[in-house]
N, C-alpha and C positions, 0 to 999 in steps of 0.2 A: 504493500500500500504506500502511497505519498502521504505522508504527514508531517505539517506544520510546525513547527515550535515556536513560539514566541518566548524571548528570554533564552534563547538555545546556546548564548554566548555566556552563558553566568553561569555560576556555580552548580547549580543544581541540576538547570536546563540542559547542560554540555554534559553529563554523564545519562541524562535520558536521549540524547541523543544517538552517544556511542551505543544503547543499548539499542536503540531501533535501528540503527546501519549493522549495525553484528546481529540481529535476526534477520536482515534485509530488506527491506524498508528504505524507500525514499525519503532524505530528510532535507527539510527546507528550514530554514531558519528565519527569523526575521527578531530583532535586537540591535538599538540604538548604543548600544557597548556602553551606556554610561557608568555599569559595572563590571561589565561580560568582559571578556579579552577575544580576539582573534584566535587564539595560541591553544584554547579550549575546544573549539571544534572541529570537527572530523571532516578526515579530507573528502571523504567522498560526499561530504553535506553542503551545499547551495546557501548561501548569506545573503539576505538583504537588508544594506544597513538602512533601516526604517523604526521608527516611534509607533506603536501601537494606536494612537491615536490619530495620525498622518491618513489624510484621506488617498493616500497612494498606495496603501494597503489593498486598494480594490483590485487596482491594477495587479498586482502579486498574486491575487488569487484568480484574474482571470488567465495569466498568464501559465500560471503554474497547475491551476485545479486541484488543490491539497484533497484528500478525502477524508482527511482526521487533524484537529486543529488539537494542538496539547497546549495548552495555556501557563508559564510558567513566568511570564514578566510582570513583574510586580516592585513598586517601594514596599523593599520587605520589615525596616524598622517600624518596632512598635513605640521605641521611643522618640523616632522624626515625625511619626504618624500622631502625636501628642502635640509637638512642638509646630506640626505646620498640617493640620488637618486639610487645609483644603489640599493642597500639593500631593498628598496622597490619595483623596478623591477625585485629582485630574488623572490619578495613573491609575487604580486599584477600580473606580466605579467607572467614570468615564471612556478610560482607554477598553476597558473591560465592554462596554456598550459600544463603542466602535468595532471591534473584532466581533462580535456578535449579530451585528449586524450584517457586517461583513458575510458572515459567514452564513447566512440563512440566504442571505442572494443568492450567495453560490454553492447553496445546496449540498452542505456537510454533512457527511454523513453520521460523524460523532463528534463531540466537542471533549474533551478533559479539563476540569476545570480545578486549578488547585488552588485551596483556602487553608483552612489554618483549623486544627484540632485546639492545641491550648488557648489562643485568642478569641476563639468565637464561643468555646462554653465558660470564658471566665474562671473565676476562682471557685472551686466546689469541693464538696467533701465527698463525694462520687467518686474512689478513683482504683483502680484505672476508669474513663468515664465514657461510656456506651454514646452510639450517634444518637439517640431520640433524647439524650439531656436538653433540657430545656436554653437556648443561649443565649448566655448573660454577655456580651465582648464589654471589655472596660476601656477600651481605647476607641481610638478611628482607623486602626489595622483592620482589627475586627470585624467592626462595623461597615466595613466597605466591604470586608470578604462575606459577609451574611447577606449584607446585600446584592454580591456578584451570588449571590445561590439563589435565591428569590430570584434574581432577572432570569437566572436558567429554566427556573421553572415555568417563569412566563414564555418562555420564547419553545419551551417545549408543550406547552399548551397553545402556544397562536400559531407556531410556527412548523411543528413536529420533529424540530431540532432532537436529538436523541445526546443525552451526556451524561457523565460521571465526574462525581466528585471526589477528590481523596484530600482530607481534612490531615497533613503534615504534623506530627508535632515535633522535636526540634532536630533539626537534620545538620548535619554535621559530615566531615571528610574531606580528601583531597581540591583544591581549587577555589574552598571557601575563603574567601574575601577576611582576611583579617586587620582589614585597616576602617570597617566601617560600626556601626552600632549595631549590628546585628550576626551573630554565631561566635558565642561566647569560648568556644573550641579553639577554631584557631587565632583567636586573641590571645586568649592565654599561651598558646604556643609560641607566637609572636612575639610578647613582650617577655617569655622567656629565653627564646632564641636570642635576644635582642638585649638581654643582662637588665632585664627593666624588671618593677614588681608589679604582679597582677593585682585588681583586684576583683572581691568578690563582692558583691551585692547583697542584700539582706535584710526579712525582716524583725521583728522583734519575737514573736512565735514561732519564726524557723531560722533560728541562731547562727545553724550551720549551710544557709543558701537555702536558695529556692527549687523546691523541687519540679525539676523538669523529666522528660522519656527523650533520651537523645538516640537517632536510629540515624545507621549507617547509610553515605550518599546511594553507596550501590544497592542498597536495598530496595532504598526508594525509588530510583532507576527501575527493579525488574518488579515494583508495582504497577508504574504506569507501561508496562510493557503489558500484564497482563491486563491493565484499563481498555487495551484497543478494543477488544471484542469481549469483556466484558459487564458487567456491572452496570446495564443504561438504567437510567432514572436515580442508581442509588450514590447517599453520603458515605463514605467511608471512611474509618481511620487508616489513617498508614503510622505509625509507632512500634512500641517494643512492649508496652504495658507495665514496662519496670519504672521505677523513678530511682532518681539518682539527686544528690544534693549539690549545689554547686559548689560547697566546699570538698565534698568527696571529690566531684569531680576535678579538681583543680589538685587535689590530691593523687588522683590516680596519672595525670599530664605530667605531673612533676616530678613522679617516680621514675619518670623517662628521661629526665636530666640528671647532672652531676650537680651536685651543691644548691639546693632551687632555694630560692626565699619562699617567708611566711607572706602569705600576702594580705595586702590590703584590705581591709574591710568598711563598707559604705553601706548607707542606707537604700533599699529598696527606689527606684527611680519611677518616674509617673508612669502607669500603665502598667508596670511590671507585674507579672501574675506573681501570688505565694505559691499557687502550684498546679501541678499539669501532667495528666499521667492519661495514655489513652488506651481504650479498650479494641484490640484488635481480633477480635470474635468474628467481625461481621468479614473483614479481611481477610481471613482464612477459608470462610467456607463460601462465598460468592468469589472471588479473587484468587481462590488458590494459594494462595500468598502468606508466609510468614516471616521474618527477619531471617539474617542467617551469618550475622557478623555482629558478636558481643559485643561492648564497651570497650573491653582491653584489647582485643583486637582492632578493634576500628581504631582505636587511638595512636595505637601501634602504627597503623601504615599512616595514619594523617602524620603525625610525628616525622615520620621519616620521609614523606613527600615534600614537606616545608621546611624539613633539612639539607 
């Protein structure tokens, strides 16, 4: 099949990529590199450097005729998403209804849409925490990803769009961006590489970080490989169901060094969930799909790729 990727230059997008050209799969890209790199995607994949919201998008798809759109561009900070709401509602809602649009003209055959597990149910005591929780998002990441799943709904009631959702919780590995506000992994790897001291975030009832489920890039990859053909109409988690604290984890990065400092400790920052653990049940048995790279392992090779 031809399949789109938006974001197919960034971190996450550039190994769902390598997974659809390695089943073989036509992959077309399209990604304004404002955090992608070139250097991340596959040769045999097709770039158009374009903004998801750029009405030349049309032209891309009449040109190319994708048959599955994998939606992966996104302002992925929940703390920029705080500091400049609208800016993330021109990319996360807006841009998000141009390719939508886009794509019902030219008669998609499936859409992938990826949101967010921990941000869209908020803080709960549910955990690990099932798709039908009710969702509370306490940011405008959130809020704009709830709202890109409503739009889906409607465009598959007016439109007969057919898509899947797979609700991320925190994804982590090789290519991740450690110079921006968002993947607490390879920052800390960074500022360790780099002889700096990390720190960790926190709030007054979870002393030792906040609990997050961090699942490996490639995981996350051969989920949406299995998204093509299946899963239409449903939410799903993609995570590990374990939680992990950020002081652990920051512990377990450091054990990967010689001599690592204690690190810094701060207050919880606006947005920031206390905690975020997903139920991967429904992922399993519609998706086929379960994790298959632990924590210490995934650490292991991100460690040594950013070395």
């Amino acid at each position: 099949m031809k399949i789109l990727i938006t974001g197919g230059a960034g971190f996450i997008g550039s190994h769902v990529a390598d997974a659809y050209v390695n089943a073989g799969h036509e992959v077309i890209i399209v990604d304004n590199l404002s955090t992608g790199s070139t250097k991340n995607i596959p040769k045999k994949a097709k770039l158009y450097l374009l903004d998801i919201g750029a009405q030349e998008l049309d032209k891309v798809f009449e040109l190319e005729k994708p048959e599955i759109v994998d939606h992966h561009a996104a302002q992925i900070s929940v703390t920029v998403s705080t500091r400049d709401p609208i800016q993330d509602a021109k990319i996360n809602a807006l841009g998000l209804l141009n390719l939508l649009e886009t794509s019902v003209r030219h008669s998609i055959k499936k859409f992938i849409f990826i949101s967010t597990g921990g941000a869209i149910y908020g803080d709960t005591e549910i955990m690990p925490t099932p798709e039908d929780h009710p969702s509370q998002p306490i940011s405008p990441y959130g809020i704009h990803k709830y709202l890109g799943e409503q739009y889906l709904r409607f465009y598959a009631e007016q439109h007969g769009l057919k898509y899947t959702v797979l609700r991320y919780s925190n994804v982590y590995g090789p290519r991740q961006n450690p110079l921006g506000e968002a993947g607490v992994v390879s920052i800390f790897i960074n500022s360790l590489l780099g002889g700096e001291t990390p720190t960790v975030f926190s709030y007054p009832e979870e002393p030792d970080g906040m609990l997050r489920d961090y699942v490996y890039v490639e995981d996350i990859a051969r989920a949406n490989l299995q998204a093509a053909d299946k899963g239409v109409g449903e939410l799903i988690n993609i995570g590990t169901g374990v939680t992990t604290t950020t002081g652990a984890l920051y512990r377990e990065i450091s054990s990967l060094f010689k001599n690592p400092p204690e690190p810094k400790w701060a207050d919880a920052r606006p947005g920031d969930l206390c905690r975020s653990c997903l139920d991967i049940g429904k992922a399993k048995k519609i998706l086929a799909w379960s994790p298959s790279v632990d924590l210490h392992e995934g650490l292991s090779r991100t460690v040594k790729y950013f070395s």
